[in-house]
Structure formats: C-alpha cells, structure tokens
C-alpha positions as CSV (number, residue, x, y, z in Angstrom):
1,X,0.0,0.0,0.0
2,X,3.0,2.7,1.2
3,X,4.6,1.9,-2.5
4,X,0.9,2.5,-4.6
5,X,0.9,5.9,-2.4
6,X,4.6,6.4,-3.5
7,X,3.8,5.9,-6.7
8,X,0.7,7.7,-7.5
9,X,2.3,10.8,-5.8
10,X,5.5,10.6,-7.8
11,X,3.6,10.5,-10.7
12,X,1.5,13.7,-9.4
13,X,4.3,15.3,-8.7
14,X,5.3,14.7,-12.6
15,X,2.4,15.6,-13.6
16,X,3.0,19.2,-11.9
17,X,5.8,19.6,-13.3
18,X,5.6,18.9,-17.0
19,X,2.8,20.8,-18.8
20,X,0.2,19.3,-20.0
21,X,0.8,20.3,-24.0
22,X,4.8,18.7,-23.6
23,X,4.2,15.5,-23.1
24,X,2.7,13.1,-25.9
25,X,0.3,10.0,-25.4
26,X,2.7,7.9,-25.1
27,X,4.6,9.7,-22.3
28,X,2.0,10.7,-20.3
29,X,0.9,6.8,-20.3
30,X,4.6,6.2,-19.3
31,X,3.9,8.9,-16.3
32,X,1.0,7.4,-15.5
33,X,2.3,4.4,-15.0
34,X,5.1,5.4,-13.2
35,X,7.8,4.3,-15.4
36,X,9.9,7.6,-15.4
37,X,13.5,8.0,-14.4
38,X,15.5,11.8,-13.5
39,X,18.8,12.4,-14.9
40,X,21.4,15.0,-13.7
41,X,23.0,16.3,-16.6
42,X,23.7,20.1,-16.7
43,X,25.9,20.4,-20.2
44,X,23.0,19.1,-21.9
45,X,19.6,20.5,-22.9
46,X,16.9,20.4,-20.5
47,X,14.4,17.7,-22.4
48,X,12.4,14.3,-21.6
49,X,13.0,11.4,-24.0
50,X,11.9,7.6,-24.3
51,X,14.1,5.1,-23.4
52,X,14.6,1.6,-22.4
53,X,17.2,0.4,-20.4
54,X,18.6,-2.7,-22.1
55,X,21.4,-3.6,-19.5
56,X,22.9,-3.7,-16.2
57,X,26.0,-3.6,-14.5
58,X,26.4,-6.9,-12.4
59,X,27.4,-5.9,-9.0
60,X,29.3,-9.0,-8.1
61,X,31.2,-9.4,-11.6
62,X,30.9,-6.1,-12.9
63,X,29.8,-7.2,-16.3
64,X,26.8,-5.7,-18.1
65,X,23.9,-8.2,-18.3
66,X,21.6,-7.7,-21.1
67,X,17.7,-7.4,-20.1
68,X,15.8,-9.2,-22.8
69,X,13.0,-7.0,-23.8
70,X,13.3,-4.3,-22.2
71,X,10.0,-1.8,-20.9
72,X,10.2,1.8,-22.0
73,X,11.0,4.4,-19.7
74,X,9.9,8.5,-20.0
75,X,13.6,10.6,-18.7
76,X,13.4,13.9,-17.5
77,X,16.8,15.8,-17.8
78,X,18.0,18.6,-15.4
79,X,19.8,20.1,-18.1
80,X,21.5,23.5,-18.8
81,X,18.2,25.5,-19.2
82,X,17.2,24.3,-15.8
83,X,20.9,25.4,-14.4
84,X,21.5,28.5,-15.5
85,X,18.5,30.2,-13.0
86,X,20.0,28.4,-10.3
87,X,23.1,29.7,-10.9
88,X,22.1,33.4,-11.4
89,X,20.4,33.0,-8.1
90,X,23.6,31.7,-6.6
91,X,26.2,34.0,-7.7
92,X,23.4,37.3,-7.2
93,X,22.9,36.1,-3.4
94,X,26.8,35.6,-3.2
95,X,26.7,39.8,-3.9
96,X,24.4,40.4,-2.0
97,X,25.9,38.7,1.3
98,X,23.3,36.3,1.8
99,X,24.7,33.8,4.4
100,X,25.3,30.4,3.1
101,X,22.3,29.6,5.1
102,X,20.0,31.9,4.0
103,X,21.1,31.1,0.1
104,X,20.8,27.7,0.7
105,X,16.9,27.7,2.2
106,X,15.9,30.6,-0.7
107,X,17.4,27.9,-3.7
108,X,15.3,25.5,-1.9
109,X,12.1,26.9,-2.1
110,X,12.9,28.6,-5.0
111,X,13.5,24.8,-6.7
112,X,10.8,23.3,-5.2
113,X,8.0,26.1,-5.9
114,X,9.2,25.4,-9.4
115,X,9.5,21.7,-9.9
116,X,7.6,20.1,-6.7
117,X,10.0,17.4,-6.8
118,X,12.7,16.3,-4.4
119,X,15.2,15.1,-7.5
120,X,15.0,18.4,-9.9
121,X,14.9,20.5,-6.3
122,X,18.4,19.0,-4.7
123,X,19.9,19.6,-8.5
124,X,18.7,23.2,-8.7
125,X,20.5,23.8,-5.2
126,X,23.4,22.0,-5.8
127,X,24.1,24.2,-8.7
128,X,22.9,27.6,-7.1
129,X,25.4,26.3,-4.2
130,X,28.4,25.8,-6.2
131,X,28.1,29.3,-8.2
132,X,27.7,31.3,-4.9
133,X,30.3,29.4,-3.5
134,X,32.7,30.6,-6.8
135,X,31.4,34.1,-6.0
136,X,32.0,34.5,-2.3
137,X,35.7,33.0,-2.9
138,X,36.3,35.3,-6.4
C-alpha cells in the first residue's frame, strides 16, 4: 500500500511539473504508469525522452547483463536550461551577502516552488550552491 501511495504521488508530482501540451500520449501513459527516471545532466539541454534500459552492470562481476525485452521508460533531464537560474540565483545572493544559510533555504524553495519534486529541487540547489560558492571566494 505505502509503494501504490509512493507511486501515485510521484507520478503527481510529474504531472506538476511537465505541462500538459509537452508530453505526448505515449509519455503521459509512461507517467501514469510510473515508469519515469531523472537524470542529472547540466551540459546538456533540458528535455524528456523515451528510453529503455537494455542492460545492467552486475554488482558481483561487474559485467553488463543484457535485459531481454526491455520496458520503455519517460527521462526527465536537469539540463542546462534548468541550471542556468540556479546559478544566477547563486552567484546574485553571493553579492548580495546572503549567508550560506539563507542562500541555501531561498534555492530550496525557489527549486521546489518550481518543480515540486525532491530530485530536480536538490539539482537546482546543488548548482545555485556551487556558483555562490565561486562568488563569495572570487
């Protein structure tokens, strides 16, 4: 029962976050079921694809094992378009002597009034972090 509730709010919280006109049928039955994965990638463009994953690394032998038939999955990328704000907020509350807890709790709910999820959030503070951390040490 806890992993249906998991579930269906992961896949509300996707549903926030992607508007309703830039997903197609086939990926919003892919967030409907639940079958979506987030990907930190900030030197690529912000996007959502279809993909399956068609192997695995073997923890004990470290070989890839190949997954026969594999189920698509929708990927959501935190990519450069989604780092750049972050950044901007960073390096502007770096000038403006925001403590590195103040910064820190305004990225926060910055990130999360924007994406209302726990994955793109921590991504959109790690990167606001590091460019007021280059600005308060330029």
């Amino acid at each position: 029962m806890k992993q249906l509730l998991l579930t269906i709010l992961a896949t509300g919280l996707f549903a926030a976050t992607t508007r309703a006109g830039d997903l197609t049928p086939e990926e919003q039955a892919l967030v409907d079921k639940g079958a979506t994965m987030e990907m930190y990638s900030p030197k690529e463009h912000s996007r959502h694809f279809i993909n399956h994953i068609d192997a695995v690394k073997d923890n004990k032998t470290g070989k890839m094992r190949k997954i026969e038939n594999p189920d698509p999955i929708l990927c959501f990328v935190f990519g450069m378009e989604d780092a750049a704000p972050a950044r901007e907020e960073g390096r502007s509350m770096a000038e403006f002597h925001y403590s590195r807890a103040q910064a820190e709790q305004f990225l926060f709910a910055q990130g999360w009034d924007k994406y209302h999820d726990r994955f793109f959030t921590r991504c959109y503070v790690q990167e606001g972090e590091e460019a007021y951390n280059k600005a308060r040490n330029k």
